[in-house]
C-alpha positions as CSV (number, residue, x, y, z in Angstrom):
1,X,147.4,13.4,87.4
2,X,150.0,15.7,85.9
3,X,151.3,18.5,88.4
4,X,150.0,21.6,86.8
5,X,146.5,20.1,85.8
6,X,146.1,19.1,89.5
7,X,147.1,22.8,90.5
8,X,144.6,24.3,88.0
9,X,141.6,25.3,90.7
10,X,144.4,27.8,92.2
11,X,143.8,30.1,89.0
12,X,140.1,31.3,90.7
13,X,141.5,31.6,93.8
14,X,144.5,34.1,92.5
15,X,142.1,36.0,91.3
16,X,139.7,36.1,94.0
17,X,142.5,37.2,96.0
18,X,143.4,40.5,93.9
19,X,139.9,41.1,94.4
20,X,140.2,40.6,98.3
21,X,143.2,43.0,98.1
22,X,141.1,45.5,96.6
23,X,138.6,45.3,99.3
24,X,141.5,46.0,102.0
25,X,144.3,47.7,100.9
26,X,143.1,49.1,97.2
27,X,143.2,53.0,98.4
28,X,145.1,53.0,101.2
29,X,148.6,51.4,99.3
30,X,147.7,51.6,96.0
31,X,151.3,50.4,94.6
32,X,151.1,47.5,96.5
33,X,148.0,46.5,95.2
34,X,149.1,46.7,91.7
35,X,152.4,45.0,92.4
36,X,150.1,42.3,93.9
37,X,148.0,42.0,91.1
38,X,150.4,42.0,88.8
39,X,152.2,39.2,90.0
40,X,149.4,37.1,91.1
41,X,148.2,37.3,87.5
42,X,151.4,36.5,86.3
43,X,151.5,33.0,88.4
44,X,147.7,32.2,87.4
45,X,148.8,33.0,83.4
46,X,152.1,30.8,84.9
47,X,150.1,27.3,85.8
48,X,147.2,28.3,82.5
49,X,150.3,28.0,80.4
50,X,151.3,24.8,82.2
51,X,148.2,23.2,82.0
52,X,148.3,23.9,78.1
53,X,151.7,22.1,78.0
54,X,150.7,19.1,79.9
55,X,147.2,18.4,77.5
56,X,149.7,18.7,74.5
57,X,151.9,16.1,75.6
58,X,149.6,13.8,78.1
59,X,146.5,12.4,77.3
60,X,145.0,13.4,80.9
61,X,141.3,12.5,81.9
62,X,138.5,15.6,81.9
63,X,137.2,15.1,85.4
64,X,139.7,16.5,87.4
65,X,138.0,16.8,90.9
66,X,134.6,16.6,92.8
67,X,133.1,16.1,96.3
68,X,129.7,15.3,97.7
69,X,128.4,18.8,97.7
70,X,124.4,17.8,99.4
71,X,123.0,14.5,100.3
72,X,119.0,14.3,100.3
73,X,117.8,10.5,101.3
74,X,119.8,8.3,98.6
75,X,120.2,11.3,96.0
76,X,124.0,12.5,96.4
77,X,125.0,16.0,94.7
78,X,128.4,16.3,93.5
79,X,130.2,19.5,92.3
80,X,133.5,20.1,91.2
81,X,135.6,21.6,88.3
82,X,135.9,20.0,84.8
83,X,139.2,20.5,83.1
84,X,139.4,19.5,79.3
85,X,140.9,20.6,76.1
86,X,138.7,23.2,75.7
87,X,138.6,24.7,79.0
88,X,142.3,24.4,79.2
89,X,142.6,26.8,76.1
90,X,140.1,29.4,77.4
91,X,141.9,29.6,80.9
92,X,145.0,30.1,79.0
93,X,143.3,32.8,76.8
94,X,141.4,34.4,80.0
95,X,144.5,34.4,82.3
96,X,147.3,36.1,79.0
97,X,144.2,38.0,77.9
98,X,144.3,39.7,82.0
99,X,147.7,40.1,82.0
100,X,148.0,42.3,79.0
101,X,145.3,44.3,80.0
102,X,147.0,44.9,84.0
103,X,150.1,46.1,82.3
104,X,147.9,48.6,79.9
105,X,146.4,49.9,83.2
106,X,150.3,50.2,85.0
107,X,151.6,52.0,81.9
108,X,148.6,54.0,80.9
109,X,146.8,55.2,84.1
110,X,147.5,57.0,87.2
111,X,148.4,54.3,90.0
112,X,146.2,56.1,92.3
113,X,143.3,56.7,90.7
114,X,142.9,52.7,89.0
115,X,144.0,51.0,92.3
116,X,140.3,49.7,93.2
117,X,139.5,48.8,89.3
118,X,142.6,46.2,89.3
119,X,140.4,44.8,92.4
120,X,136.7,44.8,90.0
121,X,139.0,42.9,87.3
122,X,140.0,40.4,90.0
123,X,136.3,39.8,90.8
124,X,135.9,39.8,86.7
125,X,138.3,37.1,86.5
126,X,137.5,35.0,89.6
127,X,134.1,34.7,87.7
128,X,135.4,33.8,84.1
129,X,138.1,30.8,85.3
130,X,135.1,29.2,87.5
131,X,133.1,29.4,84.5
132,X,135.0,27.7,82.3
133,X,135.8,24.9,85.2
134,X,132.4,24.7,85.8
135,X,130.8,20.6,86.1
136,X,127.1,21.7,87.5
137,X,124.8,23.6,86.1
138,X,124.1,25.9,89.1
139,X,128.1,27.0,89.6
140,X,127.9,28.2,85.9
141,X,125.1,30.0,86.5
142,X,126.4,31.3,89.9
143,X,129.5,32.5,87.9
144,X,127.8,34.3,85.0
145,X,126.0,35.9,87.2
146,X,129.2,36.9,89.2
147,X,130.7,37.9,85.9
148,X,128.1,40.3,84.7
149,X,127.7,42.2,88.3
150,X,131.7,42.9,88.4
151,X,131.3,44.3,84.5
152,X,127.9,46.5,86.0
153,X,130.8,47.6,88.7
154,X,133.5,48.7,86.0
155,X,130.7,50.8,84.5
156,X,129.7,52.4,87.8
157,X,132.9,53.1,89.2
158,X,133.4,57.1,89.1
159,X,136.5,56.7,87.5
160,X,135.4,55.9,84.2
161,X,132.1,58.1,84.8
162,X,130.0,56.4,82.1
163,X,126.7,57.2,81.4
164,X,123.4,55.8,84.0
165,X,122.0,55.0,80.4
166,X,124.9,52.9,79.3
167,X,124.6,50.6,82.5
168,X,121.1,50.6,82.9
169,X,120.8,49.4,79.2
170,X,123.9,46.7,80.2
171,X,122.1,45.6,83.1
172,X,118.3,45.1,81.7
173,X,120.0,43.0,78.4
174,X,121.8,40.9,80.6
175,X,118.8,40.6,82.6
176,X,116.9,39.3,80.0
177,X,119.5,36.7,79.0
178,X,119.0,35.1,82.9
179,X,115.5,35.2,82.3
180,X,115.5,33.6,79.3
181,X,118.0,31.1,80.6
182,X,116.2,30.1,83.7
183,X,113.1,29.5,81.5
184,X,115.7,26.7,79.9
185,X,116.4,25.2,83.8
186,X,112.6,25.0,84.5
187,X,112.0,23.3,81.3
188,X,114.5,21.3,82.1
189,X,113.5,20.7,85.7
190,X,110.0,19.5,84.6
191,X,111.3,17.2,82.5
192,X,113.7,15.5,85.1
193,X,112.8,12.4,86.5
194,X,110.9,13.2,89.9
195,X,111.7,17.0,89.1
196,X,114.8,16.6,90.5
197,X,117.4,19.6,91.4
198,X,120.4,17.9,90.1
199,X,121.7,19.6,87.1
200,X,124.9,18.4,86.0
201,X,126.2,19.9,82.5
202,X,123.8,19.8,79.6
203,X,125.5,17.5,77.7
204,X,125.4,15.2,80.4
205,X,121.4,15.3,80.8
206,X,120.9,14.9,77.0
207,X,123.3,11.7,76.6
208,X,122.0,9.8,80.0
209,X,118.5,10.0,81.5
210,X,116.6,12.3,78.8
211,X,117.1,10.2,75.6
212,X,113.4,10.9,75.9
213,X,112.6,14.2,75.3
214,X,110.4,15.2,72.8
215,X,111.8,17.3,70.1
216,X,109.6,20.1,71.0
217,X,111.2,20.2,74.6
218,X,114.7,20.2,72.7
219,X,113.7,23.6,70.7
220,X,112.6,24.9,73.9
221,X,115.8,24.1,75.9
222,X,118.3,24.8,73.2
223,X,116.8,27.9,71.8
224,X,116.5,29.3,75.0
225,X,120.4,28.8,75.5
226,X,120.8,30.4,72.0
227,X,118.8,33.3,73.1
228,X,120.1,33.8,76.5
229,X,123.5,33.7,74.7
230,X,122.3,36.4,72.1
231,X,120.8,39.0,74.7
232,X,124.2,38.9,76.5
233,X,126.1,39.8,73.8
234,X,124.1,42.7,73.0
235,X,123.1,41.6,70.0
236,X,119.3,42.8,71.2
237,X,117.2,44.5,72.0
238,X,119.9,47.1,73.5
239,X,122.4,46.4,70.4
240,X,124.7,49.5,70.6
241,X,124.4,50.3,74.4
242,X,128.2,50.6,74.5
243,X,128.0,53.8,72.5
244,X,126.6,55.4,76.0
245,X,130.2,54.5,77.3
246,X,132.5,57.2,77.7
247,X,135.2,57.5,75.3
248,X,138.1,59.1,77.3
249,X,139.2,55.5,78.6
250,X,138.5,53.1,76.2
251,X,140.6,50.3,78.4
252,X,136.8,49.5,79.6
253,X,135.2,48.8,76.1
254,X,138.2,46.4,75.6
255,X,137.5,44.3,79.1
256,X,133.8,44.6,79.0
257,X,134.0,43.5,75.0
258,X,136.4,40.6,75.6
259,X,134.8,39.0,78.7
260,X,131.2,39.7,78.5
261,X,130.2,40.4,75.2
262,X,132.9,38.3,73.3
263,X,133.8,35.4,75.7
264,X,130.7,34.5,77.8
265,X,127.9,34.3,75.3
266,X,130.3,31.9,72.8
267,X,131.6,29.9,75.7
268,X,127.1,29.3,76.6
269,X,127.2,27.8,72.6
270,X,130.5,25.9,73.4
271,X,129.4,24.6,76.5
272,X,125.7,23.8,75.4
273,X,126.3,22.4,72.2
274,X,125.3,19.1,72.0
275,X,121.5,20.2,72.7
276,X,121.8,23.0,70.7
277,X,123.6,21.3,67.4
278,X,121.0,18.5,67.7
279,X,117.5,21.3,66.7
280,X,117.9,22.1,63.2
281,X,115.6,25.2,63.6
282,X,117.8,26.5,66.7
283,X,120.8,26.2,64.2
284,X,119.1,28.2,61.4
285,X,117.9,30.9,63.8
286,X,121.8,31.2,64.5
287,X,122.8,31.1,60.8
288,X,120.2,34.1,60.2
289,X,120.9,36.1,63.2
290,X,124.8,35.8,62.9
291,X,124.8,36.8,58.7
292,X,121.8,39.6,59.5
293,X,124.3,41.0,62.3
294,X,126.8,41.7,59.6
295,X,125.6,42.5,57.0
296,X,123.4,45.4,59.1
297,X,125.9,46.8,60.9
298,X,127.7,47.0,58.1
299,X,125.4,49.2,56.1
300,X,124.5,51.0,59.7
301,X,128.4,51.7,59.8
302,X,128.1,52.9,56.4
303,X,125.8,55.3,57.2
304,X,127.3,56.5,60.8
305,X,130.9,56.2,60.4
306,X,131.3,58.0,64.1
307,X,130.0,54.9,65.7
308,X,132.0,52.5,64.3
309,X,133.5,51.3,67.4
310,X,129.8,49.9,68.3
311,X,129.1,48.1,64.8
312,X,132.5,46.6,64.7
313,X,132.1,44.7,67.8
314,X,128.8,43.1,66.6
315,X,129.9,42.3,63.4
316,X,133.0,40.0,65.0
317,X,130.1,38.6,67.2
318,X,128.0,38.0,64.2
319,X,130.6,36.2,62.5
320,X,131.3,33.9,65.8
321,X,127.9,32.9,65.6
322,X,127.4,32.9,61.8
323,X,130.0,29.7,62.3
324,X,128.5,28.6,64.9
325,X,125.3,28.2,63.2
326,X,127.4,26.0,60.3
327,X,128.9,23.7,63.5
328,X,132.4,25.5,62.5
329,X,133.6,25.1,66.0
330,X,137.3,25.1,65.5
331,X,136.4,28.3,63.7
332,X,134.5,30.3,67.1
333,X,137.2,29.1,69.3
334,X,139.9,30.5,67.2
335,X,138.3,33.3,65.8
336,X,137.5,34.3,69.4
337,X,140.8,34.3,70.2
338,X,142.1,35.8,67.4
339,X,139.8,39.3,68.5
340,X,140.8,39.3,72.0
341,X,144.2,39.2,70.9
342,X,143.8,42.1,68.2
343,X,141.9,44.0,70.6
344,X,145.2,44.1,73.1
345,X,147.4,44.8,70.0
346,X,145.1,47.5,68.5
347,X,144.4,49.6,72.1
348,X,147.9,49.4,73.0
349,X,149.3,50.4,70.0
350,X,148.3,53.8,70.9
351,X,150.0,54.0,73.6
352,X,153.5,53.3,72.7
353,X,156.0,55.2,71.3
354,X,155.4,55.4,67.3
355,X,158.1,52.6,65.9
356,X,158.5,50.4,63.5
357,X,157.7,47.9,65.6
358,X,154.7,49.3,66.9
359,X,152.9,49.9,63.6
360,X,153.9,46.2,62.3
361,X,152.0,44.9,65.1
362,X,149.3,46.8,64.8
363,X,149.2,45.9,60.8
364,X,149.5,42.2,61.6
365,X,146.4,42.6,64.2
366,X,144.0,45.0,61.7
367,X,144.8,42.6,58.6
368,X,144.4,39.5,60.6
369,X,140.5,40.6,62.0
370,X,140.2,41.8,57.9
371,X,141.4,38.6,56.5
372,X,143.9,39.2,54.1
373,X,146.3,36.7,53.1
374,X,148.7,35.4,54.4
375,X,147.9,35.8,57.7
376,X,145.9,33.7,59.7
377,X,142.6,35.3,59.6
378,X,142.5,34.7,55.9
379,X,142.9,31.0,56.1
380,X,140.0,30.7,58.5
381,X,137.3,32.3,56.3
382,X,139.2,30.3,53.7
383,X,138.6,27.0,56.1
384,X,134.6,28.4,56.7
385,X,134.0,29.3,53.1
386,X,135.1,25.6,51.9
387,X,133.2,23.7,55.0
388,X,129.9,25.8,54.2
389,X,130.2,25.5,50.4
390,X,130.2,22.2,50.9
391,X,126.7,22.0,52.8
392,X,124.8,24.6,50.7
393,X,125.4,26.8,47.4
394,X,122.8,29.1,49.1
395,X,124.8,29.3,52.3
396,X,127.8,29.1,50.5
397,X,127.1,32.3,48.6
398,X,125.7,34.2,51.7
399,X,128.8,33.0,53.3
400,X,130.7,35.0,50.4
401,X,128.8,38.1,51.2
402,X,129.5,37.8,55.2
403,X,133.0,37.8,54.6
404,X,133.4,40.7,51.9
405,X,130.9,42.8,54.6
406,X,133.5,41.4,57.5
407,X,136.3,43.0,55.6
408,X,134.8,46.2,54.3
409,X,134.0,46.9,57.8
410,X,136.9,46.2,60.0
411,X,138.8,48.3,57.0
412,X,136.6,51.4,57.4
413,X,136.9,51.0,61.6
414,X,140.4,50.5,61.8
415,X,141.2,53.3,59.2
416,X,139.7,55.8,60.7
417,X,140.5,54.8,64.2
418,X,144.6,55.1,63.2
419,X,143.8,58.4,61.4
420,X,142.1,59.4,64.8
421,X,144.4,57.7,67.6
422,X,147.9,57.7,66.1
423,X,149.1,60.9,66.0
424,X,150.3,61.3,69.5
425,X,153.6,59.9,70.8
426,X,153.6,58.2,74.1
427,X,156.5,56.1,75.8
428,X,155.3,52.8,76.8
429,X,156.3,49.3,76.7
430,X,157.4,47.5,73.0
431,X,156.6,44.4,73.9
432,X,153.2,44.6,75.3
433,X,152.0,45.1,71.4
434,X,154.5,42.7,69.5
435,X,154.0,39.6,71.9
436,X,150.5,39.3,71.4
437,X,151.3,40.2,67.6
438,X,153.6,36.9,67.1
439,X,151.1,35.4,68.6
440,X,148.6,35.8,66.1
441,X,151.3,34.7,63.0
442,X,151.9,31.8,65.3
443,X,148.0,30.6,65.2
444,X,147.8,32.0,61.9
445,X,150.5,28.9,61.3
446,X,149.0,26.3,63.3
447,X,145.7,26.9,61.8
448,X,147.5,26.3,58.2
449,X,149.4,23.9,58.5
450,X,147.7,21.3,60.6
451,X,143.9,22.6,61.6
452,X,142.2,19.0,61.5
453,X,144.3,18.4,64.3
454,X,143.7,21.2,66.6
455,X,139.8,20.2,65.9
456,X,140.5,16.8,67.1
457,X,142.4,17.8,70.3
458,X,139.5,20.6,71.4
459,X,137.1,19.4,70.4
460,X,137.3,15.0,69.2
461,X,136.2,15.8,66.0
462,X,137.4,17.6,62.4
463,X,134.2,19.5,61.4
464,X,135.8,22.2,58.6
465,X,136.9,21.4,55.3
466,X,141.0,21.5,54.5
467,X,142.5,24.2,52.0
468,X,140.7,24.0,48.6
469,X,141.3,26.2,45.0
470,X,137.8,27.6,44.8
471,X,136.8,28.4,48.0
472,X,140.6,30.4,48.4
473,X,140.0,32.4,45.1
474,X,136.4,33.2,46.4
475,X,137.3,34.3,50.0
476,X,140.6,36.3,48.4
477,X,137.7,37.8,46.0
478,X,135.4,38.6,48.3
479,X,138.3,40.1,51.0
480,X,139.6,42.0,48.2
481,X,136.3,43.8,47.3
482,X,135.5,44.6,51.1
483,X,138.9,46.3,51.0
484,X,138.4,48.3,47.9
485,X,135.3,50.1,49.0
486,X,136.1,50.6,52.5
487,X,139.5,52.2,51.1
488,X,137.8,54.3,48.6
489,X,134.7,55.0,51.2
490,X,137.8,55.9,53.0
491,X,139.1,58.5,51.4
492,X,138.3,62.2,51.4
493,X,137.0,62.2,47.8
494,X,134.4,59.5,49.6
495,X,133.3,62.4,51.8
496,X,130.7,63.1,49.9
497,X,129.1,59.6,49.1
498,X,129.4,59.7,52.8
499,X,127.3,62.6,53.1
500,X,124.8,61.3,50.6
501,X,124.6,58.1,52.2
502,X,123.5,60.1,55.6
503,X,121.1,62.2,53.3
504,X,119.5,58.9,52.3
505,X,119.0,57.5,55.7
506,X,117.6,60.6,56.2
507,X,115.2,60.4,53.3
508,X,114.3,57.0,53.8
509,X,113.5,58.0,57.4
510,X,111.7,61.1,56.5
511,X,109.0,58.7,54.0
512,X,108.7,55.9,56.7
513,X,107.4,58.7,58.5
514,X,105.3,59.4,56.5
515,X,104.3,56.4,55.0
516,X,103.7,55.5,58.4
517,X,101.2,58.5,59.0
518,X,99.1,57.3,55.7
519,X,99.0,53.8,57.3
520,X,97.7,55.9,60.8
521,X,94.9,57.6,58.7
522,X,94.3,54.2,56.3
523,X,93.8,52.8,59.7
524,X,91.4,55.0,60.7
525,X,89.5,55.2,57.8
526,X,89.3,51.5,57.8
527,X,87.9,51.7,61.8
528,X,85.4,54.6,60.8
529,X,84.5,52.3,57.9
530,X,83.7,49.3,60.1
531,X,81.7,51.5,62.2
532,X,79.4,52.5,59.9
533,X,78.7,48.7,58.3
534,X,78.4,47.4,62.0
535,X,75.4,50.5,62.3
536,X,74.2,49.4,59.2
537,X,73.6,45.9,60.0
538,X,72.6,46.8,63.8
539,X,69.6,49.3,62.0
540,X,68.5,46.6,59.8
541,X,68.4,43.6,62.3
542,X,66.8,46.0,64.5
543,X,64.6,48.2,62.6
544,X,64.0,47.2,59.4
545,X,64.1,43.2,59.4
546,X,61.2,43.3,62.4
547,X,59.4,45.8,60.7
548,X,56.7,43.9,58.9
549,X,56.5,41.0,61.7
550,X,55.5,44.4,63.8
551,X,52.6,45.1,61.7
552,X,51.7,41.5,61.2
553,X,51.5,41.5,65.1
554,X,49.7,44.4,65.6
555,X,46.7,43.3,62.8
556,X,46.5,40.0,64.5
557,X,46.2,41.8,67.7
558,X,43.4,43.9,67.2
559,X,41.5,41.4,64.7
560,X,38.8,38.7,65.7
561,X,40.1,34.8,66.2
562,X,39.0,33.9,62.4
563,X,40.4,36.5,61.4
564,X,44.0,35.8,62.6
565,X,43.2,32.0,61.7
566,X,43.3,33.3,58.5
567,X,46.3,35.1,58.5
568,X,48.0,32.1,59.9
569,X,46.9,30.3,56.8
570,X,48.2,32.5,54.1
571,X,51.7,33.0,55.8
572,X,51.8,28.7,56.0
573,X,50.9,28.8,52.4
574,X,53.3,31.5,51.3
575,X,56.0,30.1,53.3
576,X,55.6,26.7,52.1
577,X,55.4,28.2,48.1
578,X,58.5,29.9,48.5
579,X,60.5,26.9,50.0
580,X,59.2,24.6,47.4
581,X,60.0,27.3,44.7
582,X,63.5,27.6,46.2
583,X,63.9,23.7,46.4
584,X,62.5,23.8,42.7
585,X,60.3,21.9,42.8
């Protein structure tokens, strides 16, 4: 086993120590907590990077380590940690992602007051590297759990002061997602063999002892996972809770984005995906929900250009799972990191010193999320345009559409934001910006010049389609459009279409109201009009249809027995005519 691969279950326990040292010494020596943290983060980013070395260069195994965990009669329980290609690439991402953010926080904020938060990020982190070293079901669980409660702790701490709203609307969507994802585990548990407990990985279920589940269980199971990994994104039913968040430290949109919304609800679809890929209605639901998240929050930002900041995050979620839904894996991974990355870039280009430098790297992250050539971004829709043009012309020209909506937005966004943010000077730290900026030119570079193989290596198989003529005219096209009219939309002259746009909304709102009054009152009419056919029918089956059986009664009551005899006879006789008449005959 190579030496840092075999070291690699040391990255949790780094972190869980930062987060121990915030329990103990956070407020009482706050500057040795964050020397602490900072150089415990810097030896877990330290073996990440070495583990990333040694999986370039060594063909190593993916089981790593397990042990007997619970023996019950002849069933043995093992847990572990899993380390493969992909999990190697997200601890790198998790671990360079953390130390970015730590030196933000020593640059940016007061020492004192942010001493207990680096011990919440620990937890944060301790959470995210089990998760993606996870082999058993119930210690991924155990750590999204753990991951969401230390988020629910950022938002709660007094520091930040954000809203009860904001974290009761968190909590209750993420709630939801566990509910929905337990209803996956019980499925699941029914259809084990003697309902047994022992969940290993998905994957591993699905290619061993259930080859014979009906396809009905597989819907249930996989699009539980899809929505479980929806509802913690935020993509519903609490969409733009993160607007309640307060907006003087915006360092906690940035970790809450990157490691709740953004990495754990793609790393469920990662994780899960051979259930998932395998229902064809799961993977529709994802190609709808992804291209509806764009293209609405696009128009929403349209309309409310102050909360930008909320749409923008969805729409890089919706294009995650947009691919997703097309089996573009190479393209999630990547794309995923590509946002984290730009999210470090963009938030701590504010707070450096205005350079020459600085703004370059912030240019290279904004036109990398856009897609504009020739930086990497572009070459990935590029990459997703040709792979989905391939499957469908109807996808392929919704595709189209996703991307120019992609680029409109993140043009509006990240215009206004520098219009907004970069005016003031601060001193800070160069390279905090530009390394994560080379970075991004670097996989911008990989990705073009040899992408097939970075699909092999994460994943053992190329699923996107190589550099073609059409598809790179169309995605320049469709790029160059989005970045027309969010550049005029952009402009002061644009105020005004601005304003009418809101005016619109607001007319559109003002005759659903009352269209929906009319429906109220249709409705009602419709009840009242129900009413009076159901006395109708109750007066005739009551009243009027008895009627002359009442007076044929009454005769035959007060007449003699011949007489009645007779009136017996005649009513045969007419009966009989008439259903002999009716018969014809």
């Amino acid at each position: 086993m190579p030496a840092y691969s075999d070291l690699v279950w040391i990255i949790p326990i780094l972190y869980g120590c930062i987060f121990l040292l915030g329990l103990t010494i956070g407020r009482s020596n706050q500057s040795t907590m964050v020397a602490s943290s900072l150089i415990l983060s810097a030896a877990a980013c330290v073996i990440a990077i070495g583990v990333i070395w040694e999986r370039t260069r060594i063909q190593a195994e993916d089981y790593s380590f397990d042990f007997d965990w619970l023996i019950v009669g002849d069933t043995i329980y093992r847990i572990g940690y899993e380390l493969n290609n992909l999990s190697a690439w997200l601890l790198i991402l998790i671990t360079g992602v953390n130390l970015l953010l730590l030196c933000l926080l020593y640059h940016k904020e007061a020492k004192q007051e942010l001493a207990s938060i680096y011990g919440y990020i620990g937890l944060l982190l301790f959470a995210a590297s089990g998760l993606v070293l996870a082999d058993h079901m119930l210690t991924f669980l155990a750590c999204a759990i753990l991951m969401n409660c230390s988020i629910f702790l950022l938002l709660s701490h007094p520091v930040y002061g954000s809203k009860p709203k904001a974290a009761f609307r968190y909590i209750t969507a993420q709630l939801f997602g566990y509910v929905v994802f337990f209803i996956a585990l019980t499925g699941l548990y029914w259809y084990m063999p003697n309902h047994s407990l022992q969940f290993t990985m998905i994957e591993t279920i699905f290619s061993g002892p259930a080859l014979d589940f009906t396809y009905r269980m597989k819907v249930i199971i996989a699009g539980a996972f899809v929505v479980s990994a929806l509802l913690l994104s935020g993509m519903f039913p609490y969409t733009y809770w993160m607007k309640h968040v307060e907006m003087e430290r915006p360092i906690l949109r940035v970790v809450i984005y990157c490691f709740g919304n953004a990495l754990l609800p793609v790393y469920i679809l990662l994780r899960f995906q051979v259930i998932i890929t395998g229902v064809n209605d799961v993977m529709l639901l994802c190609k709808v929900v992804g291209a509806t998240a764009v293209i609405w929050c696009t128009l929403r930002m349209l309309f409310n250009a102050q909360q930008a900041l909320v749409y923008i995050g969805m729409i890089l979620i919706g294009m995650i799972i947009y691919a997703y839904g097309h089996e573009a894996y190479a393209y999630v991974l990547i794309q995923l990191t590509v946002i984290m990355l730009s999210i470090i870039v963009i938030y701590g280009s504010i707070l450096q010193a205005s350079s020459t430098v600085v703004f370059g790297a912030f240019l290279i992250a904004v036109l990398t999320l856009i897609g504009v050539p020739p930086l990497g971004g572009y070459w990935m829709q590029q990459s997703l345009v040709a792979t989905i043009g391939a499957e469908s012309n109807g996808w392929y020209v919704v595709t189209l559409l996703v991307v120019m909506c992609s680029a409109l937005a993140s043009t509006i966004y990240f215009t206004t934001y520098w219009k907004k943010q970069f005016k003031l000077t601060r001193r800070g730290i160069i390279a905090i910006v530009a390394w994560p900026s080379l970075l991004l030119i670097v996989l911008g570079l990989l990705w073009l010049v040899n992408s097939d193989r970075m699909e092999l290596w994460l994943f053992g198989r190329v699923t996107m389609e190589s550099m073609r003529l059409v598809p790179m005219l169309l995605t320049m096209l469709s790029v160059a459009i989005g970045v027309v009219i969010a550049w005029l939309f952009s402009e002061r002259i644009t105020e005004a279409f601005s304003s009418s746009l809101h005016n619109i909304d607001e007319r559109f709102r003002h005759y659903a109201e009352k269209l929906s009054a009319k429906i109220v009152r249709l409705g009602s009419l419709i009840v009242r009009f129900g009413q009076l056919i159901e006395r109708v029918i109750v007066q005739i089956l009551t009243v009027w249809l008895p009627y002359p059986f009442r007076n044929i009664s009454r005769a035959g009551a007060q007449a003699s027995n011949w007489i009645s005899i007779g009136m017996v006879a005649a009513i045969t006789v007419l009966v009989t005519a008439l259903w002999y008449g009716l018969r014809g005959g």
